[in-house]
N, C-alpha and C positions, 0 to 999 in steps of 0.2 A: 898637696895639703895646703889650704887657706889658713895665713898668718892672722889669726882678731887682734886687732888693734880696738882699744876701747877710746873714745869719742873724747875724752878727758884727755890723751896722748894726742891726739890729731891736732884738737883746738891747741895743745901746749909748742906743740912744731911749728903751725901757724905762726902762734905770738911770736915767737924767735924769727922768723922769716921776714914778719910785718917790722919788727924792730932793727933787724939789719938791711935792710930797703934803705931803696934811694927811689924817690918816686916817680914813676912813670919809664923806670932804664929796665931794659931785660939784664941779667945777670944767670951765670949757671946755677943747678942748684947746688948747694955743698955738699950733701950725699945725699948721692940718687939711691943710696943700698937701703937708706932709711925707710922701715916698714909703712909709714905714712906715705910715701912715694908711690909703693904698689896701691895703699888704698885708695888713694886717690885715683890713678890709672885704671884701675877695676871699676871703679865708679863710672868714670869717662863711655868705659868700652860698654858697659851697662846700659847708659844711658842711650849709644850711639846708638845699638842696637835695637831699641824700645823705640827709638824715633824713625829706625830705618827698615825694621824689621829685617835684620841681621842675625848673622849669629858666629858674631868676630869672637875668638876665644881668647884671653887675655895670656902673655905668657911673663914677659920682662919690662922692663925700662932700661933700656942701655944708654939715654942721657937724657937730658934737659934743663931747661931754662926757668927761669920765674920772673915775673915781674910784680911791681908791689904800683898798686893803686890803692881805692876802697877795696881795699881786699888782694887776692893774690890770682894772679893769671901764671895759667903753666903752661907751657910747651912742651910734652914730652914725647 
């Protein structure tokens, strides 16, 4: 069962992520359980797939990283 996260929660995880950045340093993220975590990752595996013609099926995030520039770089 897909979790909806609406777009108003995403952007609000962002802010907090952009505001506790240090710029340009990777850092873990402080929880990976956070519903925005999977949105993002689904996105990723979505994308990947659309560019590869894949058909990788999304399941968890069992860690990752962020880093803060113009915006936020993940590793997960």
């Amino acid at each position: 069962m897909d979790t909806v996260i609406d777009e108003k929660r995403v952007k609000e995880m962002m802010m907090k992520e952009l505001a506790g950045g240090i710029d340009g340093g990777w850092c873990p993220i402080k929880d990976i359980k956070d519903p925005c975590i999977d949105v993002i990752a689904k996105f990723a595996v979505s994308e990947f797939n659309k560019q590869s013609n894949s058909s990788l099926k999304f399941q968890t995030v069992v860690s990752g990283n962020r880093q803060v520039v113009c915006g936020i770089n993940y590793q997960l």
